[in-house]
N, C-alpha and C positions, 0 to 999 in steps of 0.2 A: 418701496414695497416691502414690510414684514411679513414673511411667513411664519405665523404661528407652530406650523408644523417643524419648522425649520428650527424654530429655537426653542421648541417643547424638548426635543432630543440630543440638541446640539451645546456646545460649550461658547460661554459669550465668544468668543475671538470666534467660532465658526458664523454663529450666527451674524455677526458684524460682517464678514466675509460675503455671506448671501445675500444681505442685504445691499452693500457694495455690488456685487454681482448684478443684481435684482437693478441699481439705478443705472449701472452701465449699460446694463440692456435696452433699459426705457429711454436712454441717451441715443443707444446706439439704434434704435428701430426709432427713431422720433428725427434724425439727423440723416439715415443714410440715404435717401432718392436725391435731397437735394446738395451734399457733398459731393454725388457722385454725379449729375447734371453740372453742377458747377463746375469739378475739374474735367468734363466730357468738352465743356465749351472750352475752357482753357488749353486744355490739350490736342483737340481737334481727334482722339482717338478714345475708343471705349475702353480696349483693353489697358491701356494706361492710365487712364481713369479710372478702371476698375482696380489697377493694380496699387495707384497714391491713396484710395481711397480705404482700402486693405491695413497697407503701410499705417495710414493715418490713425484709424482705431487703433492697430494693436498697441503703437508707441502710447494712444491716450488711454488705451486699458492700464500697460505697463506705469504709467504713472495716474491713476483715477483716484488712489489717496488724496493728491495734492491737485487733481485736474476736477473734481466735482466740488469743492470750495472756492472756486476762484467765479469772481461776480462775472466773467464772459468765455464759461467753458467751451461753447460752441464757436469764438475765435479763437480759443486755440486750437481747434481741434482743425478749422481752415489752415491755419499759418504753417499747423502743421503737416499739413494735405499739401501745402503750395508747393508745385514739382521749381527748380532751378530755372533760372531765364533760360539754360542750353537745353532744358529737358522740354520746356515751353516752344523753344525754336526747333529742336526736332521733331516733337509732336506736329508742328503745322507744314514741318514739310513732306510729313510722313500723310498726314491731313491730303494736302497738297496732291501730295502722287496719287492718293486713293482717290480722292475725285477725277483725274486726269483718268486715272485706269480702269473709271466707270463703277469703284466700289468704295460704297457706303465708308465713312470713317467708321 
């Protein structure tokens, strides 16, 4: 997405910056319900899903130079969401207890 306005006033390297900006956004609102349904089920917990799923963007913002040219940006943006097999096994036990103690994961 160009803004006009953006690069009426702006110096190329800014304007390239918001544009950058501009596709991260439409990455990041186009990706995030189902990132974060995904690691909801992987983790058996919201809040840790809410939390890898956090995680996940900012590491794919911090590198969106080299993450928005690559032919399957939206797998790396999972691989990089993927919590650790122990973080996997804690989530389901943590899962686990919440069902047993009558609350919702």
């Amino acid at each position: 997405m160009h803004d006009p306005a953006v690069s009426a006033h702006a110096s190329p390297s800014e304007a390239i910056v918001a544009d950058e900006a501009a596709a991260f956004e439409d990455f990041f609102r186009g990706q995030t319900q189902n990132l974060y349904a995904h690691l909801c089920l992987i983790t058996g917990n919201r809040a840790e899903a809410e939390e890898l799923a956090q995680d996940a963007f900012l590491k794919v913002w911090e590198r969106w130079d080299r993450v928005a040219d690559m032919e399957e940006p939206v797998g790396y943006l999972y691989q990089t969401a993927e919590p650790v097999p122990q973080a996997i096994s804690q989530g389901r036990t943590r899962a686990s207890q919440d069902r047993v103690g009558g609350r919702a994961p």
